[in-house]
N, CA, C and O of each residue as an XYZ file, in Angstrom:
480
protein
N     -64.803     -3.447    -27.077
C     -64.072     -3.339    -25.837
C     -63.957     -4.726    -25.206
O     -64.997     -5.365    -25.370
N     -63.114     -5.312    -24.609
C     -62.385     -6.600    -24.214
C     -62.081     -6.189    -22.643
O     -61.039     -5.657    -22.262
N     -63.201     -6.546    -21.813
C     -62.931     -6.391    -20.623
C     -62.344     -7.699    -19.958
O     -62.728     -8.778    -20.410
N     -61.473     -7.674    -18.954
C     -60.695     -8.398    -18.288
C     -60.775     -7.944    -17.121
O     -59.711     -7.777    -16.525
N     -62.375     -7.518    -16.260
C     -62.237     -7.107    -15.078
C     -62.299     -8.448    -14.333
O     -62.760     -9.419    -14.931
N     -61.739     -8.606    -12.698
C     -61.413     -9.706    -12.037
C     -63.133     -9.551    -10.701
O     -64.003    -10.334    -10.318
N     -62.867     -8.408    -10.509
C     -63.695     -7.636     -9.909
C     -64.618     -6.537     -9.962
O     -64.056     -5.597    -10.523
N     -65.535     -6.308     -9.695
C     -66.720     -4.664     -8.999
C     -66.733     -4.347     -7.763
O     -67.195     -5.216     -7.024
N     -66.351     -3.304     -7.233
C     -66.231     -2.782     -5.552
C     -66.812     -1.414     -5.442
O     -66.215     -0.340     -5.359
N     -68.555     -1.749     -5.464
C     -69.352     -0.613     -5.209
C     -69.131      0.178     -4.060
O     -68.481     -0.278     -3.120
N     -69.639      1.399     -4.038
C     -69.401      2.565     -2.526
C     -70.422      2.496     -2.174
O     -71.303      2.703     -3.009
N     -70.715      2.255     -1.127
C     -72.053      2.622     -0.213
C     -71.885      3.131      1.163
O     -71.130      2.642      2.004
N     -72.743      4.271      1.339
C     -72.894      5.234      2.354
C     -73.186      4.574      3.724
O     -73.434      3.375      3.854
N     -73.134      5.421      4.674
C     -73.568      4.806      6.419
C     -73.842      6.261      6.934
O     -73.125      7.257      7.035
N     -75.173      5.997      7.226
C     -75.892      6.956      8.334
C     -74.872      7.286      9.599
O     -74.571      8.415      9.987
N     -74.394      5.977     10.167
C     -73.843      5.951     11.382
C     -72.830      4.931     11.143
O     -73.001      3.926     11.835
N     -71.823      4.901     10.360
C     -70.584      4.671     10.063
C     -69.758      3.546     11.475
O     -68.973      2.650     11.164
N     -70.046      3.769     12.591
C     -69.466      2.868     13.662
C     -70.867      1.449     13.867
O     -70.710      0.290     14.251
N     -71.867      2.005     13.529
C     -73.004      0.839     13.643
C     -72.915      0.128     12.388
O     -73.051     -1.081     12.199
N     -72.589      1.335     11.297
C     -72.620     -0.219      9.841
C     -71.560     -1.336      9.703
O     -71.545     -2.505      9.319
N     -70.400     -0.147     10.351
C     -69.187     -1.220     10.643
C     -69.281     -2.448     11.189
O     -68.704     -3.444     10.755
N     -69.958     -2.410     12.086
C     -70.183     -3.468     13.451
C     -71.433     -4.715     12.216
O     -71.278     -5.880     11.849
N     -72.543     -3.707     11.953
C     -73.537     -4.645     11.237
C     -72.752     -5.572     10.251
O     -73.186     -6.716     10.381
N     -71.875     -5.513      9.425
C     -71.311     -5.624      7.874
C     -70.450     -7.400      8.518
O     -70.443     -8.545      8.067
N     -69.792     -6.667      9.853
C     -69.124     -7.691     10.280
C     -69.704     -8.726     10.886
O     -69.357     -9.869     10.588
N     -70.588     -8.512     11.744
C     -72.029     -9.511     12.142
C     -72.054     -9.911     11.076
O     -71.326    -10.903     11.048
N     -72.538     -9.698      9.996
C     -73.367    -10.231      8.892
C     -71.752    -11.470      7.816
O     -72.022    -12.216      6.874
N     -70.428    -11.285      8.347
C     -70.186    -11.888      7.545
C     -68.987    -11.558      6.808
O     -68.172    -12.432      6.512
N     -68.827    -10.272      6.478
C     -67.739     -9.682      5.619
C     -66.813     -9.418      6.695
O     -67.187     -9.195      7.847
N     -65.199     -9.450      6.199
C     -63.969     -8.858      6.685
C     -63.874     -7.672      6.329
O     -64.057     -7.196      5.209
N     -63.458     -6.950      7.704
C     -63.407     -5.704      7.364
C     -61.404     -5.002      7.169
O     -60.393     -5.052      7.870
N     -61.672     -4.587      6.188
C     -59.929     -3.672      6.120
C     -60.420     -2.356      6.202
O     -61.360     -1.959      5.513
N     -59.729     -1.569      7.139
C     -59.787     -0.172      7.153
C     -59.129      0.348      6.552
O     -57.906      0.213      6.606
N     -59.867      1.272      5.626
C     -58.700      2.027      4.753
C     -58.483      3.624      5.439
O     -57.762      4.457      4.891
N     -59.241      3.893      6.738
C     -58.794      5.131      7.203
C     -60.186      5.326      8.196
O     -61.139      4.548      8.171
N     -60.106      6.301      8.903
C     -60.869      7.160      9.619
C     -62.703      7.284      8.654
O     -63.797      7.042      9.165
N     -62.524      7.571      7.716
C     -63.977      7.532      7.052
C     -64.122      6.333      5.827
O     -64.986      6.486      4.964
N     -63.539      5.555      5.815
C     -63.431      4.221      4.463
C     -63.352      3.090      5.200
O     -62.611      2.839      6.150
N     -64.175      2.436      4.683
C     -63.391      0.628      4.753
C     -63.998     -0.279      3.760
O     -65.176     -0.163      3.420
N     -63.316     -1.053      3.358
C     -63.314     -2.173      2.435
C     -63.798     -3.590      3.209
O     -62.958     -4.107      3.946
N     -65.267     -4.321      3.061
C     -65.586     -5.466      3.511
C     -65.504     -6.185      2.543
O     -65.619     -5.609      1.461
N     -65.280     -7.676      2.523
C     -65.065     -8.891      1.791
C     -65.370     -9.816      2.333
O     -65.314    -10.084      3.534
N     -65.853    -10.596      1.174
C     -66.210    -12.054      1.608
C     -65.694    -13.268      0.419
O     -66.523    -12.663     -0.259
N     -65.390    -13.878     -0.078
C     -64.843    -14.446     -0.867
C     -63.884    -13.495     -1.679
O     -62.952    -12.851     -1.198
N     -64.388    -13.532     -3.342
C     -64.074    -12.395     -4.289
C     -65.176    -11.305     -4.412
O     -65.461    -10.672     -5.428
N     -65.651    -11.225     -3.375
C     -66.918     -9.880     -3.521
C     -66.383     -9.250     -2.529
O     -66.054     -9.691     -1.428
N     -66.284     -7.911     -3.068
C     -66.420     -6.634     -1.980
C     -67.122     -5.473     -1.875
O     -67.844     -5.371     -2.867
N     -67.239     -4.593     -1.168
C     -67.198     -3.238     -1.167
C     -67.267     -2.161     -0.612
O     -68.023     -2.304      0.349
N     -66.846     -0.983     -0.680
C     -66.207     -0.283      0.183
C     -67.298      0.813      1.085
O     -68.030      1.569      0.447
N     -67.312      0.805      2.395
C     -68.313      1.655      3.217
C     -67.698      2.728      3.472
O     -66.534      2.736      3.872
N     -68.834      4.431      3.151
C     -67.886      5.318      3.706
C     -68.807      5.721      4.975
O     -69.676      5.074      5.559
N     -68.125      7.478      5.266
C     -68.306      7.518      6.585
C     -69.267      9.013      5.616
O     -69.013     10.215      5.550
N     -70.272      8.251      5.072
C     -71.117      9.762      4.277
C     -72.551      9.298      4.101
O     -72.975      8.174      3.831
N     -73.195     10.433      4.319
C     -74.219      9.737      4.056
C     -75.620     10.958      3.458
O     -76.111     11.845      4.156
N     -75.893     10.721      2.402
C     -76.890     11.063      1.427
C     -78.147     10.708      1.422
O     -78.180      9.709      0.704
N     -79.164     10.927      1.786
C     -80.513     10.600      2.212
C     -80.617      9.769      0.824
O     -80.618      8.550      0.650
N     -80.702     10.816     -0.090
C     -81.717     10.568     -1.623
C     -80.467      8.966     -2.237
O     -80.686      7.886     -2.785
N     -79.580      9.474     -1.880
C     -78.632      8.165     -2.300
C     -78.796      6.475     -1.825
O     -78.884      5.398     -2.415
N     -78.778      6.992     -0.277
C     -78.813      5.624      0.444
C     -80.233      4.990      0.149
O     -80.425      3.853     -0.282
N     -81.086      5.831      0.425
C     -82.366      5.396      0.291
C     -82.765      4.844     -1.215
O     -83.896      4.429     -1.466
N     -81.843      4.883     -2.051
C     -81.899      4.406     -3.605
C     -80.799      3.732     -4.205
O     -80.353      3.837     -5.348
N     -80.360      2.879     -3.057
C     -79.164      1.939     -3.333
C     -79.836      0.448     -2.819
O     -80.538      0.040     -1.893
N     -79.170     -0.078     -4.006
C     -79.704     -1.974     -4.133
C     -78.507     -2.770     -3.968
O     -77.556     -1.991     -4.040
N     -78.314     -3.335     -3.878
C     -76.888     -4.388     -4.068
C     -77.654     -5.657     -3.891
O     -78.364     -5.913     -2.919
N     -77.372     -6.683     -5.266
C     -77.962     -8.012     -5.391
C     -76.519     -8.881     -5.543
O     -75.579     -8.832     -6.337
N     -76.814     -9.622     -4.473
C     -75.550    -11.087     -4.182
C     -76.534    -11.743     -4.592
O     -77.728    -11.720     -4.292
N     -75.748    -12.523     -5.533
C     -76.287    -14.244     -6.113
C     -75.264    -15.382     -5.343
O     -74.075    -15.688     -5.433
N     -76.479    -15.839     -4.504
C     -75.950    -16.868     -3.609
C     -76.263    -18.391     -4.316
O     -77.142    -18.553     -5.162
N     -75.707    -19.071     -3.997
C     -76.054    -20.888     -4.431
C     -77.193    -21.209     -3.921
O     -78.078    -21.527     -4.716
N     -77.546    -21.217     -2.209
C     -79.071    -21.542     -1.847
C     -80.138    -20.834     -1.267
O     -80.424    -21.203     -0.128
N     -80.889    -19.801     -1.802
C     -81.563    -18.936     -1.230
C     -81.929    -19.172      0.556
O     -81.548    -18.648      1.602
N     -82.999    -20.403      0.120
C     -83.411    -21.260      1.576
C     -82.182    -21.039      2.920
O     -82.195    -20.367      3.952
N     -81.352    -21.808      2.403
C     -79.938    -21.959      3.615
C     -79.637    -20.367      3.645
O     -80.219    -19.714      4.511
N     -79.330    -20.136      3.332
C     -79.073    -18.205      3.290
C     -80.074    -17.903      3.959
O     -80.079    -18.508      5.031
N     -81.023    -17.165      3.802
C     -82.339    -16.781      4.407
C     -82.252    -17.328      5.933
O     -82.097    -16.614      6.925
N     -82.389    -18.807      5.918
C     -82.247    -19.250      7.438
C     -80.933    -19.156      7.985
O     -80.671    -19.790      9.008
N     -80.027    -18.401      7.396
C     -78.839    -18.066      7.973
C     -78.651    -16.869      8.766
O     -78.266    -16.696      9.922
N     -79.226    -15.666      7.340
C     -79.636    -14.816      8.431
C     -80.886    -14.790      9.223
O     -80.976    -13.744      9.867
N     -81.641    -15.407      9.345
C     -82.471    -15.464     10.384
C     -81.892    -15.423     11.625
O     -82.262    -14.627     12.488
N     -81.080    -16.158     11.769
C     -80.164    -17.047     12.554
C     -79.366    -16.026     13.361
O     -79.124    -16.070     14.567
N     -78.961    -14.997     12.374
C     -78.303    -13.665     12.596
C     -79.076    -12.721     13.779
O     -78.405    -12.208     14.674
N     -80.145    -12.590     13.722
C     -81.155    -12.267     14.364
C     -80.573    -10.619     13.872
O     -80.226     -9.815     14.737
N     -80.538    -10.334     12.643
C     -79.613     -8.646     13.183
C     -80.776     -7.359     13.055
O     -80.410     -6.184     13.091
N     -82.656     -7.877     12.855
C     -82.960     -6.964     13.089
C     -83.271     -6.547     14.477
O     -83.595     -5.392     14.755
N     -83.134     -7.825     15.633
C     -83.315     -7.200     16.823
C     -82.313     -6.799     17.568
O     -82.552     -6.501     18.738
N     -81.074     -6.713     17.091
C     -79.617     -6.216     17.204
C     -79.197     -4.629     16.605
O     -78.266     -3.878     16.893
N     -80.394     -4.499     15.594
C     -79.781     -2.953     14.957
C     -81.033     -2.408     14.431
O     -81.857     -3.026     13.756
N     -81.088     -1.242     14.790
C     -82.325     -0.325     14.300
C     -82.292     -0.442     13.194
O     -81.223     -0.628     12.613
N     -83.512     -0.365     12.529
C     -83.855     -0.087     11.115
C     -83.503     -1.224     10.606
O     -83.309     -0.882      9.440
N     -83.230     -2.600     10.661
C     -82.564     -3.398      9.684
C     -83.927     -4.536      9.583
O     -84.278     -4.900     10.705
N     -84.563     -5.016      8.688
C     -85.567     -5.465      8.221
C     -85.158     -6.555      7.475
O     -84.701     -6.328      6.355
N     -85.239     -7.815      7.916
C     -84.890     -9.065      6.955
C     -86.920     -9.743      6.575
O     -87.756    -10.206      7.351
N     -86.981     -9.440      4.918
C     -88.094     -9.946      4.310
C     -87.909    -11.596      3.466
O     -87.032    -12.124      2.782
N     -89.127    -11.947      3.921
C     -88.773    -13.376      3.358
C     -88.731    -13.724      2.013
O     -89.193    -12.963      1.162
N     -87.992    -15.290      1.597
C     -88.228    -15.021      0.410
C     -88.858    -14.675     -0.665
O     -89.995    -14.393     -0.287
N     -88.793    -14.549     -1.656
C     -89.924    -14.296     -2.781
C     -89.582    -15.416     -4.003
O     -88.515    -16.015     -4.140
N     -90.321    -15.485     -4.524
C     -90.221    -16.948     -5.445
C     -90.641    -16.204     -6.612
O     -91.753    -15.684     -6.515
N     -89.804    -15.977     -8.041
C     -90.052    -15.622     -9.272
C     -90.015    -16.243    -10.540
O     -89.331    -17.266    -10.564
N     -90.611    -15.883    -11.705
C     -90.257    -16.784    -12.685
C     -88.776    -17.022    -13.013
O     -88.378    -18.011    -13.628
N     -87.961    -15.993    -12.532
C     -86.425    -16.129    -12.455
C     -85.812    -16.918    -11.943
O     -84.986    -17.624    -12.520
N     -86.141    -16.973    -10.511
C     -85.381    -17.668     -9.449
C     -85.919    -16.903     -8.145
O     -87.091    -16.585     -8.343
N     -85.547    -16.569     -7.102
C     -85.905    -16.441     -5.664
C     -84.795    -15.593     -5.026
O     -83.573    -15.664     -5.154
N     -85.448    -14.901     -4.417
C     -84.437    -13.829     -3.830
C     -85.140    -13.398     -1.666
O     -86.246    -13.499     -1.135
N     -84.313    -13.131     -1.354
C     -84.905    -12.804      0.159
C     -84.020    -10.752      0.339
O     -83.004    -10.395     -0.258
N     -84.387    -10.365      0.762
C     -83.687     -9.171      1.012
C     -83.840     -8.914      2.291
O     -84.490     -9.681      3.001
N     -83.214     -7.699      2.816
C     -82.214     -7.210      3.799
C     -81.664     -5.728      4.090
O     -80.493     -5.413      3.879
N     -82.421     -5.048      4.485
C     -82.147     -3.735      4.879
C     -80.870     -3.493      5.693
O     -80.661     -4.381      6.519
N     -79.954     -2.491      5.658
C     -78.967     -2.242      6.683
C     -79.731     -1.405      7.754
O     -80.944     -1.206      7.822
N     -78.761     -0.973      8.551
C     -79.037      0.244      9.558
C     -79.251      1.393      8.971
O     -80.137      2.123      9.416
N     -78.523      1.764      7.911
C     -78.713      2.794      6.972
C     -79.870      3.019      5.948
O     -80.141      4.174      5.618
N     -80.523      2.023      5.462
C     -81.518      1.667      4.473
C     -81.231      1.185      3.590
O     -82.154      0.824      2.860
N     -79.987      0.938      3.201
C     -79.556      0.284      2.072
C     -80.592     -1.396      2.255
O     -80.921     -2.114      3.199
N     -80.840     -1.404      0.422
C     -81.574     -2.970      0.521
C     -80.568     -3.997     -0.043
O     -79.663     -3.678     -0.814
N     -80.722     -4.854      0.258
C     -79.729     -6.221     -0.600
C     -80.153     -7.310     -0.502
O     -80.331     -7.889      0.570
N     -80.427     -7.851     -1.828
C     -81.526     -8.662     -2.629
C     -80.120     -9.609     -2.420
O     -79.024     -9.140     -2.725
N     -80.235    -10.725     -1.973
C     -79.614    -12.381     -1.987
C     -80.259    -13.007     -2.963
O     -81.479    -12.953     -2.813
N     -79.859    -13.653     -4.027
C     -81.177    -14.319     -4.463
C     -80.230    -15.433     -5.275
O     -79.001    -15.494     -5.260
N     -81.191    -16.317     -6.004
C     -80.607    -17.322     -7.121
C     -81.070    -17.287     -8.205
O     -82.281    -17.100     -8.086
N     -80.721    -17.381     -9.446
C     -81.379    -17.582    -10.691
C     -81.741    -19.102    -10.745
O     -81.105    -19.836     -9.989
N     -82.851    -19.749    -11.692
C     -83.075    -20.729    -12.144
C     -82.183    -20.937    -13.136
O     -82.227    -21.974    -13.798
């Protein structure tokens, strides 16, 4: 098989669909509405689409890992963000340093986690 994909545009759920909206955009991404329960955030060539649903066993078992260029500058970026004292539930952990490379993660309002990190 000879893939020629350009892109991946995972679905991920929202507890509270008007607060993730608001978080997604704090944090960075453009938001396009694709309707009343959808929207599509972007940031360069990465996206993906938030609905207005939400699945305990799902959300609570969803990862999304961005590979950023500088962990450090990132990390103190969102620090900077301040968005866990801006939004319930949202938990920014510091980095972690691996034989891989280094990653910092990032809880939403929803529970979703998202690992930033860099490879060596």
């Amino acid at each position: 098989m000879n893939h020629k994909a350009s892109s991946i545009r995972p679905f991920i759920g929202a507890k509270d669909f008007e607060i993730s909206r608001s978080f997604y955009r704090d944090l960075g991404f453009e938001e396009t509405s694709l309707g009343a329960h959808m929207s599509v955030f972007k940031t360069g060539n990465l996206a993906f689409y938030l609905q207005n649903a939400y699945v305990k066993d799902w959300i609570d078992n969803t990862m999304i890992f961005i590979e950023v260029d500088d962990v450090v500058r990132y990390y103190n970026e969102l620090l900077a963000l301040d968005l866990p004292s801006r939004y319930q539930n949202v938990k920014l952990t510091p980095i972690r340093y691996e034989e891989w490379g280094s990653e910092c993660f990032l809880h939403d309002p929803s529970g979703i986690l998202w690992h930033f990190g860099a490879f060596k």
